[in-house]
C-alpha angles and dihedrals in degrees: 000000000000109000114223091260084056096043088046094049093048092049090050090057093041102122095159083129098049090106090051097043096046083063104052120091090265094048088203126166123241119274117161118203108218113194112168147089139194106268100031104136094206131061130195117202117192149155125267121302120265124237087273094056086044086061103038090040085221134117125259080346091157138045095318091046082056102045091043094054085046084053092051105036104229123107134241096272087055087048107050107044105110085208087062110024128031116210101200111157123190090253109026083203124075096256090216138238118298109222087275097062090256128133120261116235111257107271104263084215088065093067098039082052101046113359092089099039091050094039086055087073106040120083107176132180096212124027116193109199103209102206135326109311091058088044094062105034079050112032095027088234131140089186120133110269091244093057089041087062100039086062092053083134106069093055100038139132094030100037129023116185115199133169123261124294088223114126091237078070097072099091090055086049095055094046091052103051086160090069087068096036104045110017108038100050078058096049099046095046087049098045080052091049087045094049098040104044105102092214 
C-alpha cells in the first residue's frame, strides 16, 4: 500500500493536465499544490488554486484565504498546520484563465485521478465544502449552491458546505444575511470543539 510521502510525491509530479493547461490564456505549466497530512481532524475542500496560490505554491494564500479564516475564526498559524487542518481541493493545479480572464473549472480528471486515494488517508472530524464542485463530489448533490448551504443542517456537525470565500461572492453574502448569522456562530464554535478536542 502507498504510504502518504509516496502519495504526496506522486501528486507533486502529477502533470496529467500539462497539455490543458499549455492551451488556456495563462499557458502555465502544472504545479499542484499538495497541503495535508494523516491525523489531521479538519478538512478543507475546495476548489482549484488561483494564480496566487500557483505562484506561492500555498494554499488560500491570497483575499479568499483571508475572508475563509475570517469565516472560521482561527488565524493563519491554526490554518495552516497539515497535523490540524487538511487543504485538499478538487484540482490540486491552477486550471488557467478562459479568453475572458475568467477561472477554468478544476479538471474533473484531477479528482477521478487523486480525490479517493487522498481521501483514503484522511479521517476528519469536520469537512467544509468550499462551492459547488466540493458539494456534489461530497455530498452527491447537484443542488444549487444556495440551496446546498441553506441545508447546512442536514449535513452538520460533521460537513458544512458554503459557498466560496472569493470576492465575486459578496453579493451572495449580502442576499443571504442568514449564512453570517446563523451559520457561522455554529461553524466556528465546531472547528473550536474539532481542534481542541485532544482525541
Amino acid at each position: 500500500m502507498t504510504d502518504t510521502a509516496e502519495l504526496i510525491a506522486e501528486i507533486r509530479a502529477c502533470t496529467i493536465c500539462a497539455e490543458r493547461f499549455a492551451g488556456t490564456q495563462t499557458h502555465h505549466r502544472p504545479r499542484p499544490v499538495v497541503w495535508f497530512a494523516p491525523g489531521a481532524k479538519l478538512l478543507i475542500a475546495g476548489q482549484a488554486p488561483g494564480a496566487r496560490v500557483h505562484e506561492s505554491g500555498k494554499p488560500f494564500d491570497d483575499p479568499s484565504g483571508k475572508r475563509l479564516r475570517e469565516w472560521m475564526g482561527v488565524d493563519e498559524a491554526t490554518f495552516y498546520d497539515k497535523s490540524r487542518i487538511a487543504i485538499v481541493p478538487m484540482a490540486f493545479c491552477f486550471p488557467g484563465y478562459d479568453k475572458n480572464g475568467a477561472d477554468l473549472p478544476p479538471p474533473a480528471i484531477c479528482a477521478a485521478t487523486w480525490r479517493a486515494r487522498v481521501m483514503d488517508f484522511l479521517q476528519p472530524k469536520l469537512t467544509l465544502l468550499i462551492g459547488g464542485y466540493a458539494h456534489r463530489w461530497h455530498l452527491g448533490s447537484r443542488q444549487s449552491v444556495t440551496a446546498a448551504v441553506a441545508g447546512w443542517r442536514d449535513h452538520a456537525p460533521s460537513v458544512f458546505p458554503l459557498p466560496h470565500p472569493s470576492w465575486r461572492n459578496t453579493g451572495w453574502l449580502k442576499r443571504n444575511p442568514w449564512f453570517e448569522a446563523e451559520l457561522l456562530p455554529e461553524l466556528r464554535a465546531r472547528i473550536q470543539e474539532v481542534l481542541n478536542d485532544p482525541a
